[in-house]
Each structure stands twice: as structure tokens, then as C-alpha cells.
C-alpha positions as CSV (number, residue, x, y, z in Angstrom):
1,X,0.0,0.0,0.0
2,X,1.3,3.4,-0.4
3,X,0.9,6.0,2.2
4,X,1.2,10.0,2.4
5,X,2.2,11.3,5.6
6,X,1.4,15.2,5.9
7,X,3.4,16.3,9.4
8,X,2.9,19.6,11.0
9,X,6.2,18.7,12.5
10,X,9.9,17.4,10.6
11,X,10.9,14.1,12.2
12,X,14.1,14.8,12.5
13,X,16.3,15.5,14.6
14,X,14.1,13.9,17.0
15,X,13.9,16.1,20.0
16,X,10.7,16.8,21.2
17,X,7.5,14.9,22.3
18,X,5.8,15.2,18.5
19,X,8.7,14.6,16.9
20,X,9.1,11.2,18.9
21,X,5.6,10.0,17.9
22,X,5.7,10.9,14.2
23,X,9.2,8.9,14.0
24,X,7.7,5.9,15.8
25,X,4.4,6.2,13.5
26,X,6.4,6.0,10.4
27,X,8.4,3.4,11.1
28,X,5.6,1.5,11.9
29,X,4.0,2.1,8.8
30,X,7.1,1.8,6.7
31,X,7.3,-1.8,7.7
32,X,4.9,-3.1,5.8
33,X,4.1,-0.3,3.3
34,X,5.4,2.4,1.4
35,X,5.2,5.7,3.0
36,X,6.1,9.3,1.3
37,X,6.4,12.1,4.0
38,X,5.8,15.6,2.7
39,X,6.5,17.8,6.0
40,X,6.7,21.2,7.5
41,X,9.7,22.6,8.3
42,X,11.8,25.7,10.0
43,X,14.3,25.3,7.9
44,X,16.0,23.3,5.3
45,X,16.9,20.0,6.8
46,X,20.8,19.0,6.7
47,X,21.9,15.6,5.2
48,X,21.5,13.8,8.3
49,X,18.2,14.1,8.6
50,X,18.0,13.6,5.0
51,X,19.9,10.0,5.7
52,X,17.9,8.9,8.9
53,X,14.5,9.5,6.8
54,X,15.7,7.3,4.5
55,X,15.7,4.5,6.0
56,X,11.6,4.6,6.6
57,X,10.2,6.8,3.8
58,X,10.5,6.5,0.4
59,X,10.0,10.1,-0.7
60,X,10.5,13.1,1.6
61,X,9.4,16.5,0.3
62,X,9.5,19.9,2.8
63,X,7.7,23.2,2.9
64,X,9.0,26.5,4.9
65,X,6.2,27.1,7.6
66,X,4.8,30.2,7.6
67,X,5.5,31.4,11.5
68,X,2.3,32.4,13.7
69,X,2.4,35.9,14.5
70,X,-0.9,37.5,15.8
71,X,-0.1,40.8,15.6
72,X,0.0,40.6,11.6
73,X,-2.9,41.9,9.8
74,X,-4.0,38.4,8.9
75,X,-3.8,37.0,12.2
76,X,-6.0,40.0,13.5
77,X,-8.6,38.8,10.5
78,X,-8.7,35.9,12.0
79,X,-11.1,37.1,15.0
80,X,-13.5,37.4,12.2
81,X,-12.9,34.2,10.9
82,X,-14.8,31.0,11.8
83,X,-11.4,29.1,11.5
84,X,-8.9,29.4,14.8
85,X,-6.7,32.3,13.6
86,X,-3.7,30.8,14.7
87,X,-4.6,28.5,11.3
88,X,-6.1,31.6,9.5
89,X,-2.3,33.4,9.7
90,X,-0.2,30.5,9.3
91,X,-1.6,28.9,6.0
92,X,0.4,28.1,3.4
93,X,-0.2,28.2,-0.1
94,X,2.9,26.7,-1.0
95,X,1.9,23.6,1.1
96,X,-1.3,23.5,-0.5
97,X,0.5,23.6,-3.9
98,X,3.0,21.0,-2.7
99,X,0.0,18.6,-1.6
100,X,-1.5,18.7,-4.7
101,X,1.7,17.8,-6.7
102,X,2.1,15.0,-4.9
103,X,-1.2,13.5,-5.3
104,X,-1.1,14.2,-9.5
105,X,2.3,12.9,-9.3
106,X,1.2,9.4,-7.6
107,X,-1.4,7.0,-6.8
108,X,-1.7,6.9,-2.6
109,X,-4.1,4.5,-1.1
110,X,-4.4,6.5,1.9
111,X,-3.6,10.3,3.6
112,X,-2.5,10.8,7.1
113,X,-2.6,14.0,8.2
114,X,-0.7,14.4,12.0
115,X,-2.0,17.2,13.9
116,X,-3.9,20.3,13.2
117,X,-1.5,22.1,11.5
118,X,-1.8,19.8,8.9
119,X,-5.5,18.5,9.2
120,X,-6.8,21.5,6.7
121,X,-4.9,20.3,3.6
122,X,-5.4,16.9,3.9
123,X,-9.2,17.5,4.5
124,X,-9.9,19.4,0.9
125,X,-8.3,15.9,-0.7
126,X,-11.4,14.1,-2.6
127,X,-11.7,10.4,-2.8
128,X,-8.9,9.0,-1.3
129,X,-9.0,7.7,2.9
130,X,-7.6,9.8,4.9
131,X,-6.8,9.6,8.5
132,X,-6.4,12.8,11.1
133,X,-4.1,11.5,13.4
134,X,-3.4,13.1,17.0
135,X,-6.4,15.3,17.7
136,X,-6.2,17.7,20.1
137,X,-8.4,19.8,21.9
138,X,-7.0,19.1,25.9
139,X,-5.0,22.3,26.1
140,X,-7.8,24.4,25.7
141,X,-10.2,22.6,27.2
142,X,-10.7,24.7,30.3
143,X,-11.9,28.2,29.0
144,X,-11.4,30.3,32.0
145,X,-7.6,29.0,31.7
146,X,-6.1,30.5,34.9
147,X,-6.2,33.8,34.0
148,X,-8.2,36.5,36.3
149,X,-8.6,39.2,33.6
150,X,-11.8,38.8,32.1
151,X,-10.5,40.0,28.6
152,X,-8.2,37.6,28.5
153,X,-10.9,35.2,29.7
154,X,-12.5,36.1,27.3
155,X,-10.4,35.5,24.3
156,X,-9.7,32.3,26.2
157,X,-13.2,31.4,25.5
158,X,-13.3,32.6,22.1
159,X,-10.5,30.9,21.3
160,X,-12.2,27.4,23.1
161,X,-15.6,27.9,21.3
162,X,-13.7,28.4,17.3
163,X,-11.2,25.5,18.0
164,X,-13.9,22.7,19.4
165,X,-16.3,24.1,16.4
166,X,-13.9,24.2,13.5
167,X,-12.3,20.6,14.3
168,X,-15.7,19.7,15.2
169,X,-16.4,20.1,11.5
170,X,-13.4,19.1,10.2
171,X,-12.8,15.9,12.1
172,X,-16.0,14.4,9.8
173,X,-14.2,15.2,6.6
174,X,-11.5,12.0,7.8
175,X,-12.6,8.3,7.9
176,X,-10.7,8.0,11.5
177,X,-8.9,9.9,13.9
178,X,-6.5,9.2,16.9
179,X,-6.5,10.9,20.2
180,X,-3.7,9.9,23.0
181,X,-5.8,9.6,26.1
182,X,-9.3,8.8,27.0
183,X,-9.7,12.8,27.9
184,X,-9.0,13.6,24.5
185,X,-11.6,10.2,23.2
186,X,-13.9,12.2,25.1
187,X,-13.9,15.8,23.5
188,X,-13.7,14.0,20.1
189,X,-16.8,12.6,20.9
190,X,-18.0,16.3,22.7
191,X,-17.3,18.0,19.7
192,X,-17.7,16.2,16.3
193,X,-21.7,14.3,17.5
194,X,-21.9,10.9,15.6
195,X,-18.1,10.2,14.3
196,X,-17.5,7.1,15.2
197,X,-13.6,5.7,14.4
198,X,-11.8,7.4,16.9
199,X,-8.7,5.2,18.4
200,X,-6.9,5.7,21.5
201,X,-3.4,5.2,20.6
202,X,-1.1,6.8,23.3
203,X,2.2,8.2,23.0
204,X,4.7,5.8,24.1
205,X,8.6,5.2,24.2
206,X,11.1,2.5,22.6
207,X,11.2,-0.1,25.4
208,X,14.1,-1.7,23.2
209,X,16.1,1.2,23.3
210,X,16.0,2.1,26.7
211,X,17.9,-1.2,28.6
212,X,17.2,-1.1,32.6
213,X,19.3,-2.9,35.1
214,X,17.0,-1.8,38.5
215,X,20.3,-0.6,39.5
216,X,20.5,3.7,40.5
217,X,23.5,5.6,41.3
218,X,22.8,7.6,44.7
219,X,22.7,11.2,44.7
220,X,20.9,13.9,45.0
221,X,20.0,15.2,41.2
222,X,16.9,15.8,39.8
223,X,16.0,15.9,36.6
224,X,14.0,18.5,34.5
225,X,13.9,16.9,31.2
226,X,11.9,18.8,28.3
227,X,12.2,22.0,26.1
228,X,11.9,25.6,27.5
229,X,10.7,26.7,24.5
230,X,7.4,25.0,24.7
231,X,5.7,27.5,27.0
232,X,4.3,24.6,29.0
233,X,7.9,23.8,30.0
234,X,9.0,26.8,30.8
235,X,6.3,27.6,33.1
236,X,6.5,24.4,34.8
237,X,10.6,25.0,35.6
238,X,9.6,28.4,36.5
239,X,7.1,27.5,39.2
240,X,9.1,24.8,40.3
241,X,12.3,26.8,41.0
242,X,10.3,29.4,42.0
243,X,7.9,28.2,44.3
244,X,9.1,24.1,45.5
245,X,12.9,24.8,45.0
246,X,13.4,27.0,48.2
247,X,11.2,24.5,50.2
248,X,13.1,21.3,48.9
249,X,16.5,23.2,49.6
250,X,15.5,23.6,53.5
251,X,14.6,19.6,53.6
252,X,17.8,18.7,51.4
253,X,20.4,21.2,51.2
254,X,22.8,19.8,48.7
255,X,20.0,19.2,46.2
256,X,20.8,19.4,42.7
257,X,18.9,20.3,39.5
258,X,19.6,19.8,35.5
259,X,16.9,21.1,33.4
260,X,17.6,20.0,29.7
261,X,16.2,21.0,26.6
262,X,16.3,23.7,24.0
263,X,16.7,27.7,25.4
264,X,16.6,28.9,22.0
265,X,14.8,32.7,21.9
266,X,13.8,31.7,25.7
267,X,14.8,34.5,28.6
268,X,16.2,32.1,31.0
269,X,16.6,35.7,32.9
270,X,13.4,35.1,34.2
271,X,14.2,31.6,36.0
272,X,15.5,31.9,39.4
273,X,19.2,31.1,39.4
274,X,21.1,29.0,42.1
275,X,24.4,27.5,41.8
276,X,22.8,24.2,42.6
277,X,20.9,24.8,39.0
278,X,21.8,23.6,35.9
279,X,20.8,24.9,32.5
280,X,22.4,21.9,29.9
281,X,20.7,23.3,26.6
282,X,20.0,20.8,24.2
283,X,21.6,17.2,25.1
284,X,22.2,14.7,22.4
285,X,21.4,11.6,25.1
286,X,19.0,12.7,27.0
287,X,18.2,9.3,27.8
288,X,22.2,8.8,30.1
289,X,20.8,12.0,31.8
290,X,17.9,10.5,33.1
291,X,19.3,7.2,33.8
292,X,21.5,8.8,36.0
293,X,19.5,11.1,37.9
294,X,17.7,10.4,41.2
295,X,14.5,12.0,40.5
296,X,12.6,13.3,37.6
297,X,10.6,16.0,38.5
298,X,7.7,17.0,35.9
299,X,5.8,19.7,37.5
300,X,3.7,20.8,34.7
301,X,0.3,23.1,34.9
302,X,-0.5,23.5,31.2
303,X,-1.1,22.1,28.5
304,X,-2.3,18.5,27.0
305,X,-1.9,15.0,25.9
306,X,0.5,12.7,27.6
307,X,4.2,13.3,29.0
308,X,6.9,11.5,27.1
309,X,9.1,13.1,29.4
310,X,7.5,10.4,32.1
311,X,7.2,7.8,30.2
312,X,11.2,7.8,29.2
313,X,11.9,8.2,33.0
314,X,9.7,5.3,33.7
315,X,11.5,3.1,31.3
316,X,14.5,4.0,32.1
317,X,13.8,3.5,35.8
318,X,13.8,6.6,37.6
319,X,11.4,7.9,39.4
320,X,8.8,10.2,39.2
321,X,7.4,13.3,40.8
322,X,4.8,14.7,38.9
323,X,1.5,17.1,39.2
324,X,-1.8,15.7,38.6
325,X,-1.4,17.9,35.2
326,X,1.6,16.2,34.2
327,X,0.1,12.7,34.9
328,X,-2.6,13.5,32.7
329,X,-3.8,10.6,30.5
330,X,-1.1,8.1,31.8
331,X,-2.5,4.9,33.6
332,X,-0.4,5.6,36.4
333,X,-1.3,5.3,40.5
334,X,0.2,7.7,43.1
335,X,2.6,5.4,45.0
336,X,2.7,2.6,42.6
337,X,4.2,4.0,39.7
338,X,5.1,7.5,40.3
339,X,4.3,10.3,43.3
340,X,1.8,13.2,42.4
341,X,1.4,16.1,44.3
342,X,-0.2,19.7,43.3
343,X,1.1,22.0,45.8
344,X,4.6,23.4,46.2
345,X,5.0,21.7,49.7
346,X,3.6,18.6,48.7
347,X,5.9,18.0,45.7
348,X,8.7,19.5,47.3
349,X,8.0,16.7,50.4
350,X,7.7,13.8,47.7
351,X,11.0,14.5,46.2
352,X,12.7,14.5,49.7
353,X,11.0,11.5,50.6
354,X,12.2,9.6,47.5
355,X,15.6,11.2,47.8
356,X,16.0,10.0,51.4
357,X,13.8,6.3,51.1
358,X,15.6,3.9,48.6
359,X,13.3,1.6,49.0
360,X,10.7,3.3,47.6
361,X,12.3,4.6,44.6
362,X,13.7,1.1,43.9
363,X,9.6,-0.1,44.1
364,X,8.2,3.0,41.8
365,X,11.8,2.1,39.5
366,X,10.2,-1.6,39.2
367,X,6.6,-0.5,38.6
368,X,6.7,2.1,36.0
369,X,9.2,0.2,33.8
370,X,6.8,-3.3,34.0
371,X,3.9,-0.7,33.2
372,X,5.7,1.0,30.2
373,X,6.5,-2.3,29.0
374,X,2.8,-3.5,29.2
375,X,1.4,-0.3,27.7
376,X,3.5,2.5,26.5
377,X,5.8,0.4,24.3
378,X,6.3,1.9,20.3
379,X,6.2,-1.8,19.0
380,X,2.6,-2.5,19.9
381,X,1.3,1.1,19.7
382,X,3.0,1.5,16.0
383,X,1.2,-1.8,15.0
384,X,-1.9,-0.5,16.5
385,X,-1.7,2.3,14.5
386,X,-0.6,0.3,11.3
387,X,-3.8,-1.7,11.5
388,X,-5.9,1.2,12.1
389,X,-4.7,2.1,8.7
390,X,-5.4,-1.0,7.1
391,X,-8.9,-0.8,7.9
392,X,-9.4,2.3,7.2
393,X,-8.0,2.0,3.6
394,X,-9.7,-1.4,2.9
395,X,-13.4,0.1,3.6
């Protein structure tokens, strides 16, 4: 069968939580079918990426994205529009163009289109399946948000009200979707009345890759593993160096933090700063990082889906403190698997207790790796996904 794979995000390098479950996805697919990726990117990928893509898709073609910027005129149309304006001022002709190409220039048996950014192309296609994969409508969910100006409160609810309306609509134009948690099953179903294929397929991690020998070094450092960039991220390292650090520090003085991940454009100015802190930037194995750490701490208060970020430090057996936010869709239980805690003296109280009781992070080490390896793993989710496919493009 041969597949076209329309990605709001470039596979590679792969360094964020998207860019892990489109790699996964394809490869998947690519096992037993032919799959041409045609992608947005920032800029022109380099020949490694080129190389790596290779290996899993037959043809890869690239478009420029147009960058969001809602002061531009078009972006301020958008409040007018009954499309999200976020969509109204990036759209891209040139993708559009691109799209078309491709489908004169071969016969495809089926269209994926991953996330929204790339869900309005692939939804103008006629006659062929197509699949909208990774719906998303979690991280705007609440309309209020947490703001307490009731302008903003009110865009918030605008912006709510367009989003579940628009995809509402649009979601019917595919065959099938995916979601990644039962949340997000359930605004599918809120929002788009009567569509009926809609597949929990969760993001997951590469068990295979990711080798644990239940053994930990002792210490004291915790690890923040995930992009500042993403403004989810960087308000979840500002509140928790902010508002748990100076608690934790009075129960365990020679604490130690590493927060990883890309600062690019980001005013780490605005983090507190402590000696103790460490700002790595972008690591290439992120994965030794967390292995060695004593604690991954994912304090998160925005935002959706499901934290790959957790799920690698499950895997790679070391454990987790995270809010009831960053737990969000995983099938995880307080004191089993990881420890949740909401407020800046709980959490900071969970990740002295695990830093000071062994035994228990040996036990949560144990639990989340048997439970990533039961139902987080890439080689069952990607074959989930890859009969999902087949269904949908056999009738």
C-alpha cells in the first residue's frame, strides 16, 4: 500500500515529544508499506536528517512554515474568521500547492494528516481515505484557563468555542482519527456528535532502546527533562524553581537540578538562578541524563496530551514526581508508579521522601518500567496504528 504522511512537524532531529511519535508512527507504517512524508519545516533540513529518513520513507518533500504571528494583519482577521486564527495566519499556499503535486504525481491509497496544523490540507483531498491523526483539543479545554482578567478570559473562551467548532467540522471530513488519552476520546466525541472511528493510541517510548538494570546511582540530582521553548515547559521550571525549590532546599540542602532542553529565543533571565541549577541546553542523550538522575521531577500546569518526558523516565527506571497535570492521561497510581502532588510543599515533600527512602524509589523504578513495557511500548502502539490504517483504507 502506499501511504502519504502530511506532518505539521519534521521528524528529524528527534527532540521533542511530537517529533518522537511521528518517528515511531512511520516506522511503523514503513514496515509493511510504502510511506512518502511531505512535512513542515523551519528550515531546510541537513543531510543527516535527509539520511535517517531514509531509512523509513520512500520520498520526503519539505515546505517552509509560515511562522504564527498575531499581531499581523492576517492573524488579526482571524477574529472574524470561523477558523482558529492561529490556522487563518499561518496557512500556506505553497503547502497546499506542494499537496496537490504529490497526489497528480502518484497514486496513494491512503492520507495521514498528523495534527492540526496539517489536518486542513489533507481534508480538501477528494476520494482517497484519509486519517487525522493526534487530535487535540485538551489544552484548551478549560476556557477560564487560569487567567483573572476577564478579557483575556475572554479571548480564552473565544479561542475554546472556534477550536472545538472548527475541528468539530473538520474531524468528519477523515474516515478516522486518533486521540492519545481517554480525555482527548472524550472531546472527540463532545465536539464532532456521531463520528464514530476514533482510536486511542497513546504516545509511548522505545522499550528496546532504553535497557534497565534496576540498579540507580545515589545522589541527590533531579532531573527536568523537556524544552523551555514549549511555553508549557517553561512555566513548569519556572514555578518549580520558584515556588518548590526553596522549600526542597530547606529539607535537602545539597539538592541538585539539571533542566535540559532547548533555550533557544527563551529569557532564562526570568528563571530563578542558584548555583545548585543547571541549565544543559540541548543534550544529544538525554536518555544517560535521566538514567542517571535520582529523580525526575515533571511539575507541569498546562497544557495536554500525555508526558513522554514520564514515560522515558519510567523506562529507564527513575522515578517520578509529577502534578496531577503532568500525569494527565497516563494509567499511572500515586505510590505505585510515580508520586503526584499539586502544591509546592507537597511535591517538594515527595521529592525529599524519595531522595531520602531507597526503597521506595527502587519499588516505583520496578513499577513504572513493568507498566511502560505493558502499555507505552512503540512496537505495539505503531502496530496498532498500522492496522488502524489498514482498515481504514480497505473500507
Amino acid at each position: 500500500m502506499r501511504i502519504l504522511f502530511l506532518s505539521a512537524w519534521f521528524p528529524h532531529p528527534v527532540d521533542n515529544g511530537s517529533k518522537i511519535r511521528i518517528s515511531n508512527l512511520l516506522r511503523a507504517l514503513a514496515r509493511k508499506h510504502d510511506v512518502d512524508l511531505l512535512s513542515f519545516v523551519d528550515s531546510p533540513p541537513g543531510l543527516e536528517s535527509a539520511q535517517a529518513l531514509a531509512s523509513y520513507c520512500r520520498l520526503v518533500g519539505t515546505v517552509t512554515r509560515v511562522p504564527y504571528r498575531p499581531r499581523r494583519l492576517r492573524a488579526l482577521a482571524g477574529y472574524f474568521s470561523p477558523t482558529p486564527r492561529s490556522l487563518v495566519d499561518t496557512h500556506s499556499p505553497e503547502m497546499a500547492r506542494a499537496l496537490a503535486a504529490q497526489m497528480a504525481a502518484n497514486h496513494y491509497n491512503l492520507v495521514i494528516a498528523s495534527e492540526v496544523g496539517a489536518a486542513p490540507y489533507v481534508a480538501q483531498l477528494p476520494s482517497v481515505p484519509k486519517v487525522f491523526e493526534d487530535v487535540e483539543l485538551g489544552a484548551i479545554r478549560t476556557p477560564a484557563g487560569s487567567s483573572s482578567n476577564g478579557v483575556a478570559r475572554g479571548r480564552q473562551w473565544l479561542t475554546w468555542y472556534k477550536t472545538r467548532r472548527y475541528l468539530g467540522k473538520l474531524i468528519h471530513r477523515y474516515a478516522a482519527c486518533t486521540v492519545v488519552s481517554r480525555r482527548e476520546f472524550e472531546n472527540v466525541r463532545e465536539a464532532a456528535p456521531g463520528f464514530q472511528r476514533v482510536e486511542i493510541i497513546p504516545n509511548g517510548v522505545d522499550v528496546a532502546a532504553m535497557p534497565h538494570n534496576g540498579i540507580k546511582r545515589p545522589s541527590n540530582v533531579l532531573i527536568f527533562n523537556g524544552s523551555l521553548t514549549y511555553d508549557a515547559n517553561f512555566d513548569a521550571a519556572q514555578y518549580f524553581l520558584t515556588e518548590v525549590w526553596p522549600l526542597l532546599k530547606l529539607k535537602v540542602p545539597d539538592v541538585r537540578l539539571q533542566i535540559t532542553g532547548r533555550v533557544d529565543g527563551v529569557d532564562a533571565s526570568r528563571l530563578l538562578r542558584d548555583e545548585a541549577v543547571t541549565l544543559t541546553g540541548y543534550l544529544p542523550d538525554i536518555h544517560r541524563a535521566v538514567a542517571e538522575a535520582a529523580v525526575c521531577v515533571a511539575p507541569v500546569r498546562r497544557g495536554s496530551g500525555t508526558r513522554i518526558k514520564i514515560l522515558e523516565a519510567m523506562a529507564l527506571g527513575t522515578p517520578v514526581v509529577a502534578t496531577t497535570k503532568g500525569a494527565e492521561g497516563l494509567d499511572v497510581i500515586h505510590g505505585e508508579h510515580i508520586l503526584i502532588a499539586d502544591s509546592p510543599a507537597d511535591f517538594a515533600g515527595q521529592v525529599a521522601r524519595l531522595l531520602h527512602d531507597e526503597p521506595l524509589g527502587r519499588h516505583l523504578a520496578a513499577n513504572g518500567r513493568r507498566l511502560v513495557e505493558q502499555k507505552y511500548d512503540w512496537a505495539a502502539l505503531g502496530e496498532q496504528f498500522r492496522r488502524l490504517v489498514d482498515s481504514v483504507a480497505g473500507g
